[in-house]
C-alpha positions as CSV (number, residue, x, y, z in Angstrom):
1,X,0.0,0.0,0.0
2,X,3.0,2.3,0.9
3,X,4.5,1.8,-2.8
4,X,1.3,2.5,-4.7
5,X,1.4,5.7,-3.0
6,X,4.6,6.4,-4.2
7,X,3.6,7.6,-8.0
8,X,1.3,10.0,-6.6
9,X,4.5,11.8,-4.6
10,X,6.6,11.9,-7.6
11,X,8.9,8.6,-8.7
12,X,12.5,9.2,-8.0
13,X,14.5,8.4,-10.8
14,X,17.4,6.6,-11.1
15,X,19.3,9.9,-12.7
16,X,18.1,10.9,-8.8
17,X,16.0,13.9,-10.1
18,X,12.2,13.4,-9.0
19,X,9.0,14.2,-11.1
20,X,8.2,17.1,-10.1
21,X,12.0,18.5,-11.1
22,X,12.5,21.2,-8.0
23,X,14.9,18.9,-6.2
24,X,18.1,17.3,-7.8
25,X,19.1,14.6,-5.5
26,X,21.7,13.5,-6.7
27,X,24.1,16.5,-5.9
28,X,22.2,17.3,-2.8
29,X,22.7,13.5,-1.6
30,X,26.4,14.0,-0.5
31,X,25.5,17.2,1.2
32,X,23.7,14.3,4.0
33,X,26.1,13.3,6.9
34,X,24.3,11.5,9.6
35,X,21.5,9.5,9.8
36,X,18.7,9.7,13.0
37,X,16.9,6.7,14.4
38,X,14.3,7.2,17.2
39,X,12.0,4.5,18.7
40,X,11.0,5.1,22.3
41,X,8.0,2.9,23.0
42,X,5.9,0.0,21.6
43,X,2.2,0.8,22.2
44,X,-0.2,-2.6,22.6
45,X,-3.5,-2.4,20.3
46,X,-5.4,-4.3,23.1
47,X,-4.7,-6.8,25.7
48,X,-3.2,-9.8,24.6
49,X,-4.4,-13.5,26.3
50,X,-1.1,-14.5,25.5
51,X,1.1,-11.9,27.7
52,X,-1.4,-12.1,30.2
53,X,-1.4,-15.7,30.9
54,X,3.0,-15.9,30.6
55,X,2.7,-12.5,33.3
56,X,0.1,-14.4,35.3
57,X,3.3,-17.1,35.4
58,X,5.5,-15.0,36.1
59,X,7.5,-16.4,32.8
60,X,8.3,-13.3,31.2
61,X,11.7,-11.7,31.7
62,X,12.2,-8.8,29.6
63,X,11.4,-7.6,25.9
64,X,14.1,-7.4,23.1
65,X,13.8,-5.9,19.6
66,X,16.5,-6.6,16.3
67,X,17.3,-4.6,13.3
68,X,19.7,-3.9,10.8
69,X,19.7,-0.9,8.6
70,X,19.8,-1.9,5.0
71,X,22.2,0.4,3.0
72,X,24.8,0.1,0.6
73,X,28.4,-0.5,0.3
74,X,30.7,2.0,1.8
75,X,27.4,4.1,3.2
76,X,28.5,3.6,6.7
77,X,30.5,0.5,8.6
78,X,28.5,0.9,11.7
79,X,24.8,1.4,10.3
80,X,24.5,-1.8,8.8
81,X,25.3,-3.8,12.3
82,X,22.8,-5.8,14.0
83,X,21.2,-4.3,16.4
84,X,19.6,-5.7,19.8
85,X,17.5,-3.5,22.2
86,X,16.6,-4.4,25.7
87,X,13.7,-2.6,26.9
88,X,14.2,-0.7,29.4
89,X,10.9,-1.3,31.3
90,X,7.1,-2.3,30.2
91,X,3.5,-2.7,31.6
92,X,0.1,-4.3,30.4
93,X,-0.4,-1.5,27.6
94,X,3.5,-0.7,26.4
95,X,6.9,-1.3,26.2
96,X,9.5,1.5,26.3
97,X,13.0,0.9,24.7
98,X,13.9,4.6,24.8
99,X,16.2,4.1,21.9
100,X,17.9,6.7,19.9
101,X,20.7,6.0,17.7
102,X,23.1,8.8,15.4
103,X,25.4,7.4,12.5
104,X,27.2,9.2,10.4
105,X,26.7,8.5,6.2
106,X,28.3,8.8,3.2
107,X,25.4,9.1,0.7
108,X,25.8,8.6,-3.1
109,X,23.7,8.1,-6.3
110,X,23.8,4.2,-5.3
111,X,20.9,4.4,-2.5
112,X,18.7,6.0,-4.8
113,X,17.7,2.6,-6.3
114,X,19.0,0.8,-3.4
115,X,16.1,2.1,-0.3
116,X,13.5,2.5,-3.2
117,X,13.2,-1.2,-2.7
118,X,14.7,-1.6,0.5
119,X,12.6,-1.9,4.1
120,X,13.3,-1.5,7.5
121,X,12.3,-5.0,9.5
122,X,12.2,-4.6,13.4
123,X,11.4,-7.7,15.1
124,X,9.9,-7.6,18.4
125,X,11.0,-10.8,20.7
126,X,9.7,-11.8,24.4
127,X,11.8,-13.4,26.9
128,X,10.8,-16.1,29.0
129,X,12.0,-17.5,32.0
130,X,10.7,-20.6,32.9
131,X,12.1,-22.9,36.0
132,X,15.7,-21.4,35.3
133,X,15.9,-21.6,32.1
134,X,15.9,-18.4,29.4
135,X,14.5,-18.4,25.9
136,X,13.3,-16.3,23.2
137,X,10.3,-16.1,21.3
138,X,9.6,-14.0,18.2
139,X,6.5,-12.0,19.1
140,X,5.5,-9.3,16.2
141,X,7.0,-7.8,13.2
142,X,7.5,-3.8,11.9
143,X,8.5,-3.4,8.3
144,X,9.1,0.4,7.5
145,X,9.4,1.3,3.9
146,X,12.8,3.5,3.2
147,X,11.5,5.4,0.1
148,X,10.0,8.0,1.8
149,X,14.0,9.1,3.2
150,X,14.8,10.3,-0.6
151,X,11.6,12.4,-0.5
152,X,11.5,16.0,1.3
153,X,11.6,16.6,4.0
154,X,14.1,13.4,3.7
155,X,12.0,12.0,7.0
156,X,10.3,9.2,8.4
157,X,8.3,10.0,11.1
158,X,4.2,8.3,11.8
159,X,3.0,4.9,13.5
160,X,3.6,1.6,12.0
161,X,1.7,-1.6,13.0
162,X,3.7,-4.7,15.1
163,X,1.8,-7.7,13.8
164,X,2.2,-10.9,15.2
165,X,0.3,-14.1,15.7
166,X,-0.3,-13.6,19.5
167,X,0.4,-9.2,19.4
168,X,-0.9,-6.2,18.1
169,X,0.7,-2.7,18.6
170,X,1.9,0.3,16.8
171,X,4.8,2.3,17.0
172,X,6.2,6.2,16.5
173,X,9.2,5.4,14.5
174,X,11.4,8.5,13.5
175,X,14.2,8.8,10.8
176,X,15.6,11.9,9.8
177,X,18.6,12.6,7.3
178,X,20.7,15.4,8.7
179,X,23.4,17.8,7.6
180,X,26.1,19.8,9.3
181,X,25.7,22.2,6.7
182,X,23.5,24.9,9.1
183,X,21.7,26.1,6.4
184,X,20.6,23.2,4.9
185,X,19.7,22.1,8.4
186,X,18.0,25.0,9.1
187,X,15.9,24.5,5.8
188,X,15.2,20.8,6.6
189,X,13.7,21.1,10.1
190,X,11.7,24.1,8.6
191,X,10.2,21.7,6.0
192,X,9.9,18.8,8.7
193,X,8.4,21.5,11.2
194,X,5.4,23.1,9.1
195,X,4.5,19.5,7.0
196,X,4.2,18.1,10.8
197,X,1.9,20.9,11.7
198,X,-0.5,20.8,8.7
199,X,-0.6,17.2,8.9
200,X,-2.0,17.0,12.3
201,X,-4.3,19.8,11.5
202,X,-5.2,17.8,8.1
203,X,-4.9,14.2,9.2
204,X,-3.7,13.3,6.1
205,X,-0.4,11.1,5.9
206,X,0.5,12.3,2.5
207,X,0.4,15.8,3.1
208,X,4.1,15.2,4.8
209,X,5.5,14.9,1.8
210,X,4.1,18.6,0.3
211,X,6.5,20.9,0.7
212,X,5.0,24.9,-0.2
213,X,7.0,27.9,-0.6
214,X,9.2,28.9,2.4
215,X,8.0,32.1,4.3
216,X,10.7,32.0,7.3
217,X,13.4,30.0,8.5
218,X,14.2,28.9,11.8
219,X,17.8,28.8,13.3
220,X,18.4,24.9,14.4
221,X,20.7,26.6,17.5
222,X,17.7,28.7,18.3
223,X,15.3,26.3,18.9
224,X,17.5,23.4,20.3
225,X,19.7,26.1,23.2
226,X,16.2,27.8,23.8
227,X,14.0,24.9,24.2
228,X,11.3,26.8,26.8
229,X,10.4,29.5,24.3
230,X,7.5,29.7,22.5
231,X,7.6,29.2,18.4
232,X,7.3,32.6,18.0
233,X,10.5,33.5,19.6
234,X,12.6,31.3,17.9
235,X,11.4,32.3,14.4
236,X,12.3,35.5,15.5
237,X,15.7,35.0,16.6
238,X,16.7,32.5,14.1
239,X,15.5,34.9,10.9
240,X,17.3,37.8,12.8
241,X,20.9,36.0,13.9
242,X,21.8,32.8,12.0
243,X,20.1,34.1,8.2
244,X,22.3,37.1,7.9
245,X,25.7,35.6,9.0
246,X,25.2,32.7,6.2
247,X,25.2,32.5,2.9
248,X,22.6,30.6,0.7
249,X,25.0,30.1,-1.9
250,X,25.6,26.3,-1.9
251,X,21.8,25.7,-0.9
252,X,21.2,27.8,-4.1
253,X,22.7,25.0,-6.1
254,X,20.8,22.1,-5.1
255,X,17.0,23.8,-4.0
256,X,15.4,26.1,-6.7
257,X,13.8,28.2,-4.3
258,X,14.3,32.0,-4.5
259,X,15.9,33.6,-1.0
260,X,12.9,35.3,0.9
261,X,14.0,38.8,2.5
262,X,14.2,38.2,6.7
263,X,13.4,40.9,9.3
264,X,16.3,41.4,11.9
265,X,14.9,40.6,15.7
266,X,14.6,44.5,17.1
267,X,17.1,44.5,20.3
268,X,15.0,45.4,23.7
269,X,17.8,47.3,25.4
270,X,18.5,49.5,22.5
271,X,15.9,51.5,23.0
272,X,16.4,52.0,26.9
273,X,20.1,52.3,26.2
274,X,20.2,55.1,23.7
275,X,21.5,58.2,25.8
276,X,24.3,56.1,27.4
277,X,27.0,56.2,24.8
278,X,29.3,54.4,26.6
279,X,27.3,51.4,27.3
280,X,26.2,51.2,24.0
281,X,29.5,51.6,22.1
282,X,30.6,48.5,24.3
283,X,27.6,46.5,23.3
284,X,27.4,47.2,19.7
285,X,28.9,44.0,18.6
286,X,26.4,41.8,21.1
287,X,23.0,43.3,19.9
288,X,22.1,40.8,17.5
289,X,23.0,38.1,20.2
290,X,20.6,39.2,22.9
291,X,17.5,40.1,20.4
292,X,14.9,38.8,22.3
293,X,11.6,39.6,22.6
294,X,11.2,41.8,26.4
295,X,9.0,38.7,27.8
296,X,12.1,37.0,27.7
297,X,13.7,39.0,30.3
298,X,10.7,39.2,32.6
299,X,10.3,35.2,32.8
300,X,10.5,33.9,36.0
301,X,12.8,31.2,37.4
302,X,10.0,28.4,36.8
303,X,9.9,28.8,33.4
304,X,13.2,29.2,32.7
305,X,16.4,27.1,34.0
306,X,19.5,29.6,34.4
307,X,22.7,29.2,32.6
308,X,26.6,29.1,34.1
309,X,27.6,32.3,34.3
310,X,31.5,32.9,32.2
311,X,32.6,33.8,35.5
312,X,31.6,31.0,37.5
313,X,31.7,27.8,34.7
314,X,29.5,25.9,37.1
315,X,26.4,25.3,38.4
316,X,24.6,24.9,41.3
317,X,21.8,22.1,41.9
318,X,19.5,21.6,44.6
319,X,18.1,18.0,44.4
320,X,15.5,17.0,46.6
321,X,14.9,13.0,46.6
322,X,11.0,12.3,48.3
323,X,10.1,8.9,47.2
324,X,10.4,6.1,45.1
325,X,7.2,3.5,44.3
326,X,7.7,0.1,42.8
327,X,11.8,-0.3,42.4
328,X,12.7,-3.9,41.0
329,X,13.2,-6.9,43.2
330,X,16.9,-7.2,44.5
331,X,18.1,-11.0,45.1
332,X,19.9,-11.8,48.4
333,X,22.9,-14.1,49.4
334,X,20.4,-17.6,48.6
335,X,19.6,-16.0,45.1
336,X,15.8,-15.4,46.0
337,X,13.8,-12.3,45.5
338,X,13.4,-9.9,48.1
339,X,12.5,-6.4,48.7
340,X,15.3,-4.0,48.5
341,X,17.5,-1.7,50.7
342,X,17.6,1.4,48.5
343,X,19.5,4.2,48.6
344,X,20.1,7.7,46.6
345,X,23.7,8.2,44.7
346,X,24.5,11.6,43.4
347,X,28.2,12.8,41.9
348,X,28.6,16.7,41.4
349,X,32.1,17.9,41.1
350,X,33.6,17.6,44.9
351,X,32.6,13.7,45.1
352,X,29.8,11.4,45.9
353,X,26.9,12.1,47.8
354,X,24.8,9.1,49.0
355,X,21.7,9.2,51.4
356,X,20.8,6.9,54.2
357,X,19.7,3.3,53.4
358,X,16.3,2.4,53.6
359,X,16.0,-1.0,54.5
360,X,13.6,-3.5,53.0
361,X,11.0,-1.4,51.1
362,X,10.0,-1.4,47.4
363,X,8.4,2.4,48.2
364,X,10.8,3.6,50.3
365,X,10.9,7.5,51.4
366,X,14.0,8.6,51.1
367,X,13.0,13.0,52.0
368,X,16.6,13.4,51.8
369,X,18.4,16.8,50.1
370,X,21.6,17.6,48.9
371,X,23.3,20.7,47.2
372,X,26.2,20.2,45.2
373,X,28.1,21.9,42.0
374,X,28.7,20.7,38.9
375,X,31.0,21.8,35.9
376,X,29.0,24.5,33.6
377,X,29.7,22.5,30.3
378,X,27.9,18.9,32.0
379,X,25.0,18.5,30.3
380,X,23.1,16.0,32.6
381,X,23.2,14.3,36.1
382,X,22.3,11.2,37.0
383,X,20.9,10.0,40.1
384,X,21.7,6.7,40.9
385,X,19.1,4.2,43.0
386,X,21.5,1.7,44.9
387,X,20.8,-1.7,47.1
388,X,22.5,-2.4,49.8
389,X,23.1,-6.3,50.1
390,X,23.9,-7.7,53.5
391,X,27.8,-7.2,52.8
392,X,27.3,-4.0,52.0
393,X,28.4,-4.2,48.6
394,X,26.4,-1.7,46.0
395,X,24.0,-3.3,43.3
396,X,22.9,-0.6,40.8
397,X,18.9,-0.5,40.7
398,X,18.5,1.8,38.2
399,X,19.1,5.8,37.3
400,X,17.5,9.1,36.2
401,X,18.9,11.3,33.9
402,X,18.1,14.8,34.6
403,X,19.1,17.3,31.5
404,X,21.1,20.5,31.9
405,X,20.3,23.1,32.8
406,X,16.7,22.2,34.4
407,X,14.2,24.7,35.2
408,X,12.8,24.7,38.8
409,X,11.2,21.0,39.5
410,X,8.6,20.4,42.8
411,X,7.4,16.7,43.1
412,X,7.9,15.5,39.7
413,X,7.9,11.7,38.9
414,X,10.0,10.3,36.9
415,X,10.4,7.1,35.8
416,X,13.6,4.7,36.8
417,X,15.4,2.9,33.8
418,X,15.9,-0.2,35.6
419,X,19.4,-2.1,34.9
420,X,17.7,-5.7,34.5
421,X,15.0,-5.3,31.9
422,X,12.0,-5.4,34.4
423,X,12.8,-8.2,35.9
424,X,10.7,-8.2,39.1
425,X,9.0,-5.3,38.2
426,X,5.3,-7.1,37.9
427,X,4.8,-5.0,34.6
428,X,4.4,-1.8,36.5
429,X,6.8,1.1,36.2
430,X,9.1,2.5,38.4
431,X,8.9,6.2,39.6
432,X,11.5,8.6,42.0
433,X,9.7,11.7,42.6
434,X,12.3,14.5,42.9
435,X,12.2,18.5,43.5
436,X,15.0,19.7,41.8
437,X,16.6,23.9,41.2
438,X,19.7,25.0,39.7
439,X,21.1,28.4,39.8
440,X,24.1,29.8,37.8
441,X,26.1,30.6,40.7
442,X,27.9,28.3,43.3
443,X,28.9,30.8,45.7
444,X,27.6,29.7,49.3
445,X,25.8,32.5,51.9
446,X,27.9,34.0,54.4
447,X,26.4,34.8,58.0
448,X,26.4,38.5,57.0
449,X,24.3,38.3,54.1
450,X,20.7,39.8,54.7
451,X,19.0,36.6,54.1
452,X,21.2,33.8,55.4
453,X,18.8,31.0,53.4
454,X,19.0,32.4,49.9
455,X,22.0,31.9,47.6
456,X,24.1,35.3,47.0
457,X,24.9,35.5,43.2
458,X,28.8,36.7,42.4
459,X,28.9,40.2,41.3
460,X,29.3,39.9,36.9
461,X,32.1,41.7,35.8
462,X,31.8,45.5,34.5
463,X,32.0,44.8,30.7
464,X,28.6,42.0,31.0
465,X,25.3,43.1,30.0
466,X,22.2,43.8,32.0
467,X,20.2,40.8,30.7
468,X,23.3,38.5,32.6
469,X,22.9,40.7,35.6
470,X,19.1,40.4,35.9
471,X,19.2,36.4,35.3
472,X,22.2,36.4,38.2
473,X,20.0,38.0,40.5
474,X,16.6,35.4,39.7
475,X,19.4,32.4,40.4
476,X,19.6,34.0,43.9
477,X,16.0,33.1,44.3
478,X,14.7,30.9,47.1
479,X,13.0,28.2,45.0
480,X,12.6,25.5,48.0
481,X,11.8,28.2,50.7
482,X,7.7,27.8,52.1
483,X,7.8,31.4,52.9
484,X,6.5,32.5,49.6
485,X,8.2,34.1,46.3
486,X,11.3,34.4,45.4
487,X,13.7,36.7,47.4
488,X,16.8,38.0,46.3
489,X,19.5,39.7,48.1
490,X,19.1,43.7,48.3
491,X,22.4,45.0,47.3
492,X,22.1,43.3,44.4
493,X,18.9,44.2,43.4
494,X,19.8,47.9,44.1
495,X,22.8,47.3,41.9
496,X,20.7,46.0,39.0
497,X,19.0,49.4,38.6
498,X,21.8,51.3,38.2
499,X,21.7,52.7,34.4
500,X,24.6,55.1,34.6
501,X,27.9,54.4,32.1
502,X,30.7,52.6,34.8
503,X,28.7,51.8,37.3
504,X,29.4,48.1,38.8
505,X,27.9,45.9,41.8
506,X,29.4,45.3,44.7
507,X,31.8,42.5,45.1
508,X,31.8,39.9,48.1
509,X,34.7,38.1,49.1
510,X,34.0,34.4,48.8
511,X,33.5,32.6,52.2
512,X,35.1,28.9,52.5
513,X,32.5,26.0,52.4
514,X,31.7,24.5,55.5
515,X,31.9,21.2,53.3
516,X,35.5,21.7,52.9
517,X,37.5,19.8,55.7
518,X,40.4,22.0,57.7
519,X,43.0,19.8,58.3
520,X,45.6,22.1,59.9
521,X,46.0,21.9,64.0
522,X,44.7,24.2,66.1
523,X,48.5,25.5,66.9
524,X,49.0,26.1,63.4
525,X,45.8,28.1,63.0
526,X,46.7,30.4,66.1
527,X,50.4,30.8,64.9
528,X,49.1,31.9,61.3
529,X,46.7,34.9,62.9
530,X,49.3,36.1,65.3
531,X,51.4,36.1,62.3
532,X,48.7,38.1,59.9
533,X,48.0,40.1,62.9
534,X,51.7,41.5,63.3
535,X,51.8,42.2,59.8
536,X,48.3,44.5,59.9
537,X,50.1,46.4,62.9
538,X,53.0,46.8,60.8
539,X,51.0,48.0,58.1
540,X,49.1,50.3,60.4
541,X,51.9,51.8,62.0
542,X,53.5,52.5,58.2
543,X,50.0,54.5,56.9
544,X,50.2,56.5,60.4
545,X,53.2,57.8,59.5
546,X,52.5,59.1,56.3
């Protein structure tokens, strides 16, 4: 059914021009370098007797599904290797494999006729685990028609059916050809972006494939480092930054689409700015980077998570671990089953932080905190669910992932990837419900500060702007506090509204972490103040005679 369709779209030929002659695919073909594959779950059509009776038994261990990619010779060495996915945890309605796989391509004129013909089989096993003993049994079958990847938007991306004698499902698979080129990129995720939009409101699968006349482009940066705007942020950004520093001339060659005119983003603090000469002679070569629309400055620290400041190269994160409900079985020293003695592993940059063990719960609460740094290029941290055998060695549960930087968290479940495939899981999923903050800078509060609880942010240097200086000063919010909003330390604010050309904040001397450990003696301490004491007199006694 999917190749009668394909007529209708416009044959490619094997020249690798298609019918309707806008597109020459042949030279845009080696302008492709990677290759995107994204499965993340298996969704059941309806209950299956089978399943049900080998879960009644308790015979089922874990899910697997196998692919290779079909492509040519000298394509890619890795793309065409078998494949074997575990999945990562299921219940009585789905099975989540969370898989997403990047390889980088070669393309020619050979895959033309090559994926015209060519499918994508994904084979969907169960396995069993009856009275010791491990097998596998095929369970359903996915084929996925490559045709569609030499057609623009050069993307795969709707449900296809699992069929099998004893299952029934459907999956979201995604595959996308990509290009480091940025503005073919840009191009690409602007066809893949609007032909996904008036398909859903059209419902039509083979409107994906109708590509119109472009209107705008969107930068790929914009929209992947600014992820908690709205759309209409990021086409304003992206027209205004990324399609005046590049040239269209090698996307000229291969698309025959004329280059629409694009509107630079207007810059908020121009306006405010224009009788200080001095501050804006510094910032004339950073307008076009902070062009953002003036709701961006006023967001608050829920909606948006704070970045590492140049200064600092590190953030802070507040984690906050409440509960976890239905973590996997844990075996004991006889090999059986039993409940297990969890606990919470987090790394930031000074070392490990664990929290107590709870002892023999599958839903323990754990209600324990921790505030730790991490470097300001790490782009996740994981948070490690441990068990505690009677030895006291550590057997890894599972983990969350928890991307960088995060906006402000309270209560949130998220669901464990369990290291054994489900296995004593009983089909249900496990959660850890976390509250987690982080704020740009790592500088702890000293005892003179005005609020002792909140974070002070470090003073920015003179030459940053006032958008950094207003998102330094919503890091020093008190997410966690139950007094209310967000308070921020006054100095700083009263800084922030200075407007006048040289004038800087404050500076604090940073205070040493409690954390860190003072190994010198006592002796040693006292001899080093006598020491720095003389010297002040010395120095006293000098200015006093001047």
């Amino acid at each position: 059914a999917r190749r009668s369709d394909l007529p209708m779209r416009g044959r490619i030929l094997s020249s690798g021009s298609t019918g309707s002659g806008e597109l020459r695919l042949d030279r845009l073909l080696p302008d492709f370098s990677f290759l995107r594959i994204c499965l993340d779950h298996v969704t059941l059509a309806h209950d299956s007797p089978y399943l049900a009776n080998l879960q009644q038994k308790g015979s089922i261990f874990g899910y697997t599904l196998k692919y290779s990619f079909p492509c040519p010779d000298g394509v890619s060495s890795s793309l065409k290797a078998k494949v074997i996915l575990r999945a990562s945890s299921f219940s009585s309605n789905a099975i989540f494999f969370r898989h997403k796989r990047v390889n980088l391509v070669k393309l020619n004129s050979d895959v033309i006729p090559f994926w015209s013909d060519a499918d994508l089989v994904l084979d969907l096993e169960v396995q069993l685990n009856a009275q010791g003993k491990y097998s596998t049994r095929p369970l359903a079958r996915c084929v996925v028609p490559l045709a569609d990847l030499l057609l623009p938007p050069f993307a795969i991306s709707r449900d296809y059916e699992f069929a099998g004698a004893h299952f029934a499902g459907s999956a979201l698979v995604k595959i996308h050809l990509g290009s480091k080129q940025p503005t073919l990129m840009a191009r690409l995720e602007r066809w893949r972006g609007e032909t996904e939009g008036r398909g859903a409101a059209s419902g039509s699968a083979d409107a994906t494939f109708t590509v119109p006349p472009a209107r705008h482009t969107r930068s790929r940066s914009g929209s992947r480092c600014r992820s908690h705007s709205s759309d209409g942020q990021d086409n304003s950004r992206g027209g205004g930054v990324n399609e005046a520093t590049e040239s269209d001339e090698d996307d000229d060659d291969v698309f025959y689409d004329p280059p629409q005119p694009t509107r630079r983003g207007v810059s908020p603090f121009r306006e405010r700015n224009s009788s200080l000469p001095s501050l804006g002679s510094r910032r004339a070569s950073e307008t076009a980077a902070y062009a953002r629309p003036p709701e961006a400055t006023r967001s608050s620290s829920t909606s948006s998570a704070p970045r590492a400041s140049p200064l600092t190269r590190h953030l802070r994160i507040r984690l906050v671990v409440h509960a976890a409900t239905g973590l996997p079985m844990a075996r004991d020293h006889r090999g059986l089953l039993v409940a297990p003695s969890a606990l919470i592993s987090v790394r930031g940059r000074d070392g490990e932080l664990r929290s107590p063990v709870q002892p023999q719960s599958r839903s323990p609460h754990f209600e324990w905190s921790c505030t730790f740094d991490v470097s300001g290029e790490r782009r996740n941290v994981v948070v490690k669910v441990l068990h505690q055998d009677a030895e006291g060695n550590d057997v890894p549960l599972g983990f969350v992932s928890l991307q960088l930087p995060t906006a402000t968290v309270r209560e949130a479940d998220y669901e464990l990837i369990e290291l054994d495939g489900g296995r004593g899981s009983s089909g249900v999923a496990s959660t850890l419900k976390l509250s987690v903050e982080s704020c740009a800078s790592a500088r702890l509060p000293s005892k003179l500060d005005d609020n002792f609880g909140a974070p002070v942010p470090v003073a920015p240097a003179p030459h940053s702007s006032l958008d950094e200086l207003a998102a330094a000063a919503a890091a020093g919010s008190d997410i966690f506090g139950s007094s209310g909003g967000a308070r921020t330390n006054s100095r700083l604010s009263a800084a922030s509204s200075m407007t006048l050309p040289g004038a800087t904040v404050p500076y604090r001397r940073r205070t040493r972490s409690p954390e860190i450990l003072i190994l010198d003696s006592k002796e040693e301490i006292e001899s080093r103040l006598r020491r720095n004491m003389t010297e002040l007199d010395i120095m006293m006694s000098r200015l006093a005679r001047r």
